[in-house]
C-alpha atoms as an extended CHARMM CRD file, in Angstrom:
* protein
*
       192  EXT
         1         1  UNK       CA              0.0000000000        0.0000000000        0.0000000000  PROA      1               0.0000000000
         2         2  UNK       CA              2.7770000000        2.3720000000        0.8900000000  PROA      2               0.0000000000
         3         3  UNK       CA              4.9510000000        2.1230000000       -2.2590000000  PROA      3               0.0000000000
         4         4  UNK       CA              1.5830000000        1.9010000000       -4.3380000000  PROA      4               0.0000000000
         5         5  UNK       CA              0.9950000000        5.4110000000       -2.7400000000  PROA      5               0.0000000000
         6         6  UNK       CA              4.3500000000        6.6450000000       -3.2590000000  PROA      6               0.0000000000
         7         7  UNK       CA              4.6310000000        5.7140000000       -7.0360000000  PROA      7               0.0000000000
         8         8  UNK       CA              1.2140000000        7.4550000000       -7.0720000000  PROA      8               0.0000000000
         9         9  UNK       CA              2.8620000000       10.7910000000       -5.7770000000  PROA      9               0.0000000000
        10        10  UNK       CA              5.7730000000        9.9170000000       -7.9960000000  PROA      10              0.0000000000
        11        11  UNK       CA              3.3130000000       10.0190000000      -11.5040000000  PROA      11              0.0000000000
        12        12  UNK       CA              1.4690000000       13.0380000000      -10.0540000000  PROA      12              0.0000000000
        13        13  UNK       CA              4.6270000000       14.8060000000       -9.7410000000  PROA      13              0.0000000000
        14        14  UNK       CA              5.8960000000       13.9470000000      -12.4690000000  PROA      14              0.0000000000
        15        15  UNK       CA              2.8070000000       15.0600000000      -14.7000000000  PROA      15              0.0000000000
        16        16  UNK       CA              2.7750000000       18.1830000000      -13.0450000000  PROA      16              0.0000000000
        17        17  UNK       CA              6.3600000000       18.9150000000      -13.7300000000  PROA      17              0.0000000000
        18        18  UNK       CA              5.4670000000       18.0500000000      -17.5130000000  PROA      18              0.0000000000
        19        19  UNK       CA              2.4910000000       20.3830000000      -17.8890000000  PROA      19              0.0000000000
        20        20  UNK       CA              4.6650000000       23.2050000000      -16.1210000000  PROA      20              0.0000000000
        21        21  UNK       CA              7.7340000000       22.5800000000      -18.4630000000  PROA      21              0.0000000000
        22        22  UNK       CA              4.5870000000       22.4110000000      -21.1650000000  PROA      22              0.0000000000
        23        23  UNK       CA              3.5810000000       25.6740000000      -20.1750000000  PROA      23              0.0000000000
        24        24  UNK       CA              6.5440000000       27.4830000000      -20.3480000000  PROA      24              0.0000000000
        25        25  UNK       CA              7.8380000000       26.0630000000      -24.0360000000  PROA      25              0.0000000000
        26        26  UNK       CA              4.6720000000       26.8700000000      -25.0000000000  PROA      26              0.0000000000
        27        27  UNK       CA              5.0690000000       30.4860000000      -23.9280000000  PROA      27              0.0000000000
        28        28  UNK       CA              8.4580000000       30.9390000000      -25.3430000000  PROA      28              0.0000000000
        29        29  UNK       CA              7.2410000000       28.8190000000      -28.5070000000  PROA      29              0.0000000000
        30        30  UNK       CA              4.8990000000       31.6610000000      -28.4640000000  PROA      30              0.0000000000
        31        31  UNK       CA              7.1020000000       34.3630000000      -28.3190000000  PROA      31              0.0000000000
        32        32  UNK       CA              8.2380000000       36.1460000000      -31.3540000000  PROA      32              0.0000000000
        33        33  UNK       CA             11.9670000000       35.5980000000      -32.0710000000  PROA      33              0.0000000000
        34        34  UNK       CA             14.8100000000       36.5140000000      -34.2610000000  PROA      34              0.0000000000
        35        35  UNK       CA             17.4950000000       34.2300000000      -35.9820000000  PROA      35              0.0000000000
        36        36  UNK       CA             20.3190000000       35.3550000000      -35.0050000000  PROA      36              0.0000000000
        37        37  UNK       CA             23.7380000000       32.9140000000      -35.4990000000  PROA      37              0.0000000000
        38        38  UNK       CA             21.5850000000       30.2320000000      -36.0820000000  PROA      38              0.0000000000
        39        39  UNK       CA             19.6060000000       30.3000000000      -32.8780000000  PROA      39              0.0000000000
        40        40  UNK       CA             16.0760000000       31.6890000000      -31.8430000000  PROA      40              0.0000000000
        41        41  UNK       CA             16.5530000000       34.7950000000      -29.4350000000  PROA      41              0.0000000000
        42        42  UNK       CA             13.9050000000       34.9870000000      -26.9750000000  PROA      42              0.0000000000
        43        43  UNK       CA             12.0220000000       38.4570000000      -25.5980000000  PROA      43              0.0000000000
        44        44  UNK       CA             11.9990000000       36.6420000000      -22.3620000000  PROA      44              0.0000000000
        45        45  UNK       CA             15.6790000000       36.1300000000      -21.8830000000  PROA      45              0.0000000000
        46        46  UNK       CA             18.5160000000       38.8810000000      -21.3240000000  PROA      46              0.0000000000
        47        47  UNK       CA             21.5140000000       40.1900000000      -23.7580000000  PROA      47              0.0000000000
        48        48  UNK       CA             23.5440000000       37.3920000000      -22.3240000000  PROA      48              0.0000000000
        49        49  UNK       CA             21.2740000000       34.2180000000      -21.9300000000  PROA      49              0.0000000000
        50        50  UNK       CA             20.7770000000       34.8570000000      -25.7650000000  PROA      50              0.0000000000
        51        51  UNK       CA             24.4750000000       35.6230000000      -27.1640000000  PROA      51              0.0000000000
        52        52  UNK       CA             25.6070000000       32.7090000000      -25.8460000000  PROA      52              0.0000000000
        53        53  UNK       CA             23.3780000000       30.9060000000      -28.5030000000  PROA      53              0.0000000000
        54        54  UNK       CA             24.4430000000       32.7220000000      -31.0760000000  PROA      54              0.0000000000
        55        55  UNK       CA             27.1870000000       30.9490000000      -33.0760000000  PROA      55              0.0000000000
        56        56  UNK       CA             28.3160000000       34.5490000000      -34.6410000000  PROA      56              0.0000000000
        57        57  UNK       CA             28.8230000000       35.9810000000      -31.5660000000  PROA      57              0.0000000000
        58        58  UNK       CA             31.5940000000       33.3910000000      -29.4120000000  PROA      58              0.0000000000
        59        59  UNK       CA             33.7190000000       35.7310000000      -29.8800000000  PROA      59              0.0000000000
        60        60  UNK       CA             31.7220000000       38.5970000000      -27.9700000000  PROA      60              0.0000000000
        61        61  UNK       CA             30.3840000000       36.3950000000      -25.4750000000  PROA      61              0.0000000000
        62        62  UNK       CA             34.3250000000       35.0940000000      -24.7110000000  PROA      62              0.0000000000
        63        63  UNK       CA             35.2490000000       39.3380000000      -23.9500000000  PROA      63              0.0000000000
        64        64  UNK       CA             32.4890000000       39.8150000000      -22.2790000000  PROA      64              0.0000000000
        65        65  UNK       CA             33.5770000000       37.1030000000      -19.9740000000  PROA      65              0.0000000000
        66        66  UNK       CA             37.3230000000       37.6300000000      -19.7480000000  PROA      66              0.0000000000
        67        67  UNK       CA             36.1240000000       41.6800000000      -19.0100000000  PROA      67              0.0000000000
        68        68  UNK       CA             33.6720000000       40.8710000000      -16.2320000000  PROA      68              0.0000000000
        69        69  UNK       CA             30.7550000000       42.4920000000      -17.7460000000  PROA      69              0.0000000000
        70        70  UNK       CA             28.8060000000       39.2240000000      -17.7780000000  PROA      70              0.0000000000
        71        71  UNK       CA             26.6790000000       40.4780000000      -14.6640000000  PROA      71              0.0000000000
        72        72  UNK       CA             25.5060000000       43.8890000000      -16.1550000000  PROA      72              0.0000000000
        73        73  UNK       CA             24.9000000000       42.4770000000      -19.1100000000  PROA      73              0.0000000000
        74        74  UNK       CA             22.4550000000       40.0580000000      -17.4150000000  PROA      74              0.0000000000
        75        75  UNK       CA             21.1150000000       42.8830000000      -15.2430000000  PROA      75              0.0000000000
        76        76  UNK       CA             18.1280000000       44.7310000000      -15.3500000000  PROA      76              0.0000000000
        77        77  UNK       CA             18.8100000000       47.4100000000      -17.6100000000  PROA      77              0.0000000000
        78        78  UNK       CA             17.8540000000       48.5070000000      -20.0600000000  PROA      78              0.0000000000
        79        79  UNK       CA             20.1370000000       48.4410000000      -22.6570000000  PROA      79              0.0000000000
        80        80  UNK       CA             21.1500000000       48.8960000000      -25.8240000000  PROA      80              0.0000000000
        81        81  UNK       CA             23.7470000000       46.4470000000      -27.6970000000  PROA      81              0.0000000000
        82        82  UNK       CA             25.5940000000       46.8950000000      -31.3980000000  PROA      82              0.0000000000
        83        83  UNK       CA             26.6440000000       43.7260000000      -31.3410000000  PROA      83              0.0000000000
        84        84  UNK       CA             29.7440000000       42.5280000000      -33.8710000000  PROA      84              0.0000000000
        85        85  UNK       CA             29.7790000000       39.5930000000      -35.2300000000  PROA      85              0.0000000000
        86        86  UNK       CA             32.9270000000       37.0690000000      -34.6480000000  PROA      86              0.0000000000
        87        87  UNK       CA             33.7420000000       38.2610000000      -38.6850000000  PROA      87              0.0000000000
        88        88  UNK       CA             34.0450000000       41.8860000000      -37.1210000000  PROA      88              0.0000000000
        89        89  UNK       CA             36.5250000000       40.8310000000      -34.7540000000  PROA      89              0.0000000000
        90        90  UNK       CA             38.4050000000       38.6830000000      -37.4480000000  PROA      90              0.0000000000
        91        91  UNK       CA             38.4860000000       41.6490000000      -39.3340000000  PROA      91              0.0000000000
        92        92  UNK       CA             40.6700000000       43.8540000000      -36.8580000000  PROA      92              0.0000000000
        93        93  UNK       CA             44.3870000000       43.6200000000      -37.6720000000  PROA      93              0.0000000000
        94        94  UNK       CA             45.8440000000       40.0690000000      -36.6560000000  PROA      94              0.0000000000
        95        95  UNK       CA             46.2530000000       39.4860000000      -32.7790000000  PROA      95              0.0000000000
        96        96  UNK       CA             43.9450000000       42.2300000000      -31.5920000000  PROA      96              0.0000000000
        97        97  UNK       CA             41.5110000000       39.5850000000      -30.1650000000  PROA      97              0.0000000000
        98        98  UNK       CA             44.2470000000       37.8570000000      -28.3370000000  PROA      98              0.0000000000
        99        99  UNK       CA             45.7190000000       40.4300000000      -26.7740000000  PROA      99              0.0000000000
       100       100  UNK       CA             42.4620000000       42.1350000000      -25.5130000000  PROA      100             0.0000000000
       101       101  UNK       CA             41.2960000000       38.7380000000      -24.0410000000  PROA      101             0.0000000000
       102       102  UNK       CA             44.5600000000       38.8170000000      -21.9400000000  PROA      102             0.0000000000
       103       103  UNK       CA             43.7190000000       39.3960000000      -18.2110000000  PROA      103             0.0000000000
       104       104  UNK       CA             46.3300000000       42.3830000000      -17.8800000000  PROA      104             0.0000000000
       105       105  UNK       CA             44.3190000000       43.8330000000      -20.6880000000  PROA      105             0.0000000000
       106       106  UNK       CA             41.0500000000       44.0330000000      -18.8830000000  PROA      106             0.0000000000
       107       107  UNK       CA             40.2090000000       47.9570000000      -18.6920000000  PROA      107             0.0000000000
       108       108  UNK       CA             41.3200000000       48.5060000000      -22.0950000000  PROA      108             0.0000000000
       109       109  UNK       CA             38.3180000000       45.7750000000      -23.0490000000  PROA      109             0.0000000000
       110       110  UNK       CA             36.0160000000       46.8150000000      -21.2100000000  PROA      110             0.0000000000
       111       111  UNK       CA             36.0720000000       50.1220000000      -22.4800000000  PROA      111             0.0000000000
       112       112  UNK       CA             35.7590000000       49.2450000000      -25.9830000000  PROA      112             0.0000000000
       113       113  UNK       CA             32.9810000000       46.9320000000      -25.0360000000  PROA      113             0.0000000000
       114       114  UNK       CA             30.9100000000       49.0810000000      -23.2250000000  PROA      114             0.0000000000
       115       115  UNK       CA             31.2840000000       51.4950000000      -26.2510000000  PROA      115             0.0000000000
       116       116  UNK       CA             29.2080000000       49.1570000000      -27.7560000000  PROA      116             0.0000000000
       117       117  UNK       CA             26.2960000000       49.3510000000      -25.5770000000  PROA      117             0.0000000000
       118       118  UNK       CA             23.9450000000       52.6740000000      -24.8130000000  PROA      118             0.0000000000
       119       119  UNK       CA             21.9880000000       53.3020000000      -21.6110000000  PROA      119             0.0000000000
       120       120  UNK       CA             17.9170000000       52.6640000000      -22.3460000000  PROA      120             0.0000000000
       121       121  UNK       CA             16.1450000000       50.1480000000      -25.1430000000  PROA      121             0.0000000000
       122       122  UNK       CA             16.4320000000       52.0800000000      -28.2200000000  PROA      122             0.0000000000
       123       123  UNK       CA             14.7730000000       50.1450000000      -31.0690000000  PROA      123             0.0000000000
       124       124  UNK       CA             15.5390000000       50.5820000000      -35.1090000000  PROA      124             0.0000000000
       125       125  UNK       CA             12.7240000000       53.4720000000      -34.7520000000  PROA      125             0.0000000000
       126       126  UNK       CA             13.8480000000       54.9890000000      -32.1620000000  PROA      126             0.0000000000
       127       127  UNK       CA             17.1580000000       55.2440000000      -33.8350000000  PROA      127             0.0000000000
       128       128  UNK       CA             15.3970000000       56.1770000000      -37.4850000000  PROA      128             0.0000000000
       129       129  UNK       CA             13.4400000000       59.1370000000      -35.6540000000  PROA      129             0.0000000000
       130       130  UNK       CA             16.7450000000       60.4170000000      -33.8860000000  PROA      130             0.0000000000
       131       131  UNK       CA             18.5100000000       60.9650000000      -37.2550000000  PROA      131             0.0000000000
       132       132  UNK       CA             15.7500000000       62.4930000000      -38.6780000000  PROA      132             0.0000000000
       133       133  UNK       CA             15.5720000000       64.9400000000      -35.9420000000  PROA      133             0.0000000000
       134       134  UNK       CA             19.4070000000       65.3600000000      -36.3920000000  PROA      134             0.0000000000
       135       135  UNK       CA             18.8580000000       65.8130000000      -39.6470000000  PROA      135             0.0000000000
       136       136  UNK       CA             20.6490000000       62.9790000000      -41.0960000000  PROA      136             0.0000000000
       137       137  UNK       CA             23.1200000000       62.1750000000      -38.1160000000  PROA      137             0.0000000000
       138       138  UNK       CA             22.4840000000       61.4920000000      -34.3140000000  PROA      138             0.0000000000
       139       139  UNK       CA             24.9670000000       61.5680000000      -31.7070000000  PROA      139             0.0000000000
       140       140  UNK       CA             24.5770000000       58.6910000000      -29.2210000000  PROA      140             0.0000000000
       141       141  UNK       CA             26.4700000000       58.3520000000      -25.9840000000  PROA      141             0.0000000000
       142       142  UNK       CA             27.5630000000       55.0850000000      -24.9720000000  PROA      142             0.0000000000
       143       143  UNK       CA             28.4310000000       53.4380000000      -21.5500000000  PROA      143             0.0000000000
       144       144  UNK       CA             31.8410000000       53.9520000000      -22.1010000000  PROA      144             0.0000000000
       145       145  UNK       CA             31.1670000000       57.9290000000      -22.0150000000  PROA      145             0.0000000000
       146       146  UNK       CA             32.1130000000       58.1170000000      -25.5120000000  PROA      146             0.0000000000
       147       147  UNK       CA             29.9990000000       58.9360000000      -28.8320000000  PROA      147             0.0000000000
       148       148  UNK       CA             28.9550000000       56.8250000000      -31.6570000000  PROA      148             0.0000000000
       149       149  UNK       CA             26.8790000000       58.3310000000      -34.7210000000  PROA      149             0.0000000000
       150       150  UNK       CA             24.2820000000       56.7200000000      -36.7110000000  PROA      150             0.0000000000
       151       151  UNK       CA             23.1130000000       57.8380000000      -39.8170000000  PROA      151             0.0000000000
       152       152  UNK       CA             21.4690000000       56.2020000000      -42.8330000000  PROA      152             0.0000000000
       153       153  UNK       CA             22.8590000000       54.8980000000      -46.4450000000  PROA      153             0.0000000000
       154       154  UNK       CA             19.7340000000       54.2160000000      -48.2760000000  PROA      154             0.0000000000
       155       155  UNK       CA             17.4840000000       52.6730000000      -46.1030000000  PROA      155             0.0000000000
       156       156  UNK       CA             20.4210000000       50.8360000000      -44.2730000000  PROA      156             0.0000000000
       157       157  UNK       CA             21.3280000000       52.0880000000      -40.4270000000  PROA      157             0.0000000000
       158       158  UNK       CA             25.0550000000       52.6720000000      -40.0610000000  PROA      158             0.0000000000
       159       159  UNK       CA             27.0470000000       53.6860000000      -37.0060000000  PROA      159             0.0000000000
       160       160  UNK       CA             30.2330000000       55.1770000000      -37.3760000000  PROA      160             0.0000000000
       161       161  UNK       CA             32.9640000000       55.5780000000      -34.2700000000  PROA      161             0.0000000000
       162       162  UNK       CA             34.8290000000       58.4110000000      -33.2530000000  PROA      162             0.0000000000
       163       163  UNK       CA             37.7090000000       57.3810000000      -35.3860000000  PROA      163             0.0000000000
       164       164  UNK       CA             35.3340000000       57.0200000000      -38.6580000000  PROA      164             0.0000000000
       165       165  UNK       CA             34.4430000000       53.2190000000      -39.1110000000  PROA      165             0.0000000000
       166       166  UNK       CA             31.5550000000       52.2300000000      -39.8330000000  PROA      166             0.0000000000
       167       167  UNK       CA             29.2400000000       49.4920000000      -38.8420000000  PROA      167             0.0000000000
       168       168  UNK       CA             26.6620000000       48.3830000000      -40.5230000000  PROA      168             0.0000000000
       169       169  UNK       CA             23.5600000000       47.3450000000      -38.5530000000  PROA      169             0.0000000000
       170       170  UNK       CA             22.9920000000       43.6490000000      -40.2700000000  PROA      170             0.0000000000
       171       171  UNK       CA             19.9160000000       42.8920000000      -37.7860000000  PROA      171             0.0000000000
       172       172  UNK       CA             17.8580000000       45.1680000000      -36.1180000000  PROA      172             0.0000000000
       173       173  UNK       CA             15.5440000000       44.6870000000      -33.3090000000  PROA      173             0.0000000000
       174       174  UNK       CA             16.6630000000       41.4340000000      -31.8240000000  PROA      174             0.0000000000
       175       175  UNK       CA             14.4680000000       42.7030000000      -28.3740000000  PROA      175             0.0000000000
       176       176  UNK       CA             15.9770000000       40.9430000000      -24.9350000000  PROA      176             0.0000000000
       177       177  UNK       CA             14.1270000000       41.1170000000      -21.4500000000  PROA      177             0.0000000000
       178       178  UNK       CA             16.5000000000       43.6550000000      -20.3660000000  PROA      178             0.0000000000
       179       179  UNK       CA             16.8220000000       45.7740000000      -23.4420000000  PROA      179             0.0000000000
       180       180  UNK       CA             17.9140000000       45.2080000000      -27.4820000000  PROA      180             0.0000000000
       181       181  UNK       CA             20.5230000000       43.8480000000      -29.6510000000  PROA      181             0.0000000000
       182       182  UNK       CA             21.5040000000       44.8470000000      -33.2660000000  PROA      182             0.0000000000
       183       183  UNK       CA             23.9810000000       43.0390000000      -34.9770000000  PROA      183             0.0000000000
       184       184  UNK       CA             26.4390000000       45.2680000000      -36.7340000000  PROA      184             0.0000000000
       185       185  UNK       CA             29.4770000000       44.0060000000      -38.9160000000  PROA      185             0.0000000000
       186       186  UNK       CA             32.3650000000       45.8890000000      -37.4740000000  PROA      186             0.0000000000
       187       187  UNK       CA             34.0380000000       46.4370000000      -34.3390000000  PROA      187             0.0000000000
       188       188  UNK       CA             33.5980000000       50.0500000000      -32.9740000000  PROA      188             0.0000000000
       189       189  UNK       CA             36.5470000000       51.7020000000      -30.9940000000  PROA      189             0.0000000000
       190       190  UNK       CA             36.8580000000       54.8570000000      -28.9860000000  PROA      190             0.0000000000
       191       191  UNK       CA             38.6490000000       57.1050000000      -29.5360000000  PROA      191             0.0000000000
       192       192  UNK       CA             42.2910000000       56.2960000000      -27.8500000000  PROA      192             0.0000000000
């Protein structure tokens, strides 16, 4: 009688667990995502719980590791991320990567990481009615303290650092629970 009534409390538990877990793929199945590295990015999850699916953005994810800014990036918020892609980082001149992912390199990554990201959740028309309003050009402050600009080339968003390369914003709108993600195709670097 006793193990009759514990395998009883076993398949109860067990089917409640289920309809839970049902529940909640349901919701994010539910949700509406972007492709982004191959992977579904979810509303419901933050910058970081999402990059790290993203097979175009190891790179990214490993420096924001090795600078410590896995924790923000996770917080609240909300932020905003240009996100390069690992071809962005390939891109800068050979052993850049390396030597910013070295520990005694920290500060120096951190600052050009957080000169990727903006204070607030500033969507593609957010960022379409500032350069309007800036007639062509807006000005954005990032974490870092220093400016990017984005402007438009055709209908395409661009944002250009402070020593004048450009990103292109490849996707827009990729919206996390703690702010938004565009993917852009170049590294941007402050000013040094």
């Amino acid at each position: 009688m006793k193990t009759l009534n514990v395998l009883k409390s076993v398949l109860f538990s067990i089917a409640i667990f289920s309809s839970i877990s049902g529940f909640a793929q349901d919701d994010m199945m539910k949700e509406k995502t972007v492709m982004v590295g191959g992977a579904k990015m979810y509303p419901s999850k933050n910058i970081v719980e999402n990059a790290v699916n993203s097979k175009d953005h190891t790179t990214l994810v490993a420096a924001v590791k090795a600078a410590d800014l896995v924790d923000v990036l996770s917080s609240e918020g909300p932020f905003t991320v240009f996100a390069p892609t690992n071809e962005a980082f390939a891109n800068l001149p050979k052993g850049t990567v390396e030597t910013l992912l070295m520990p005694e390199n920290k500060m120096k990554l951190q600052t050009i990481l957080k000169y990727h990201v903006v204070s607030g959740k500033w969507n593609a028309s957010d960022l379409l009615n500032m350069i309007k309003k800036g007639k062509g050009k807006a000005e954005i402050k990032t974490v870092s303290g220093g400016v990017i600009t984005a402007w438009l080339k055709g209908k395409e968003v661009y944002v250009t650092d402070e020593n004048g390369n450009s990103a292109q914003v490849t996707i827009a709108d990729v919206n996390q629970s703690n702010g938004v993600i565009h993917v852009i195709d170049t590294v941007l670097l402050p000013k040094s």
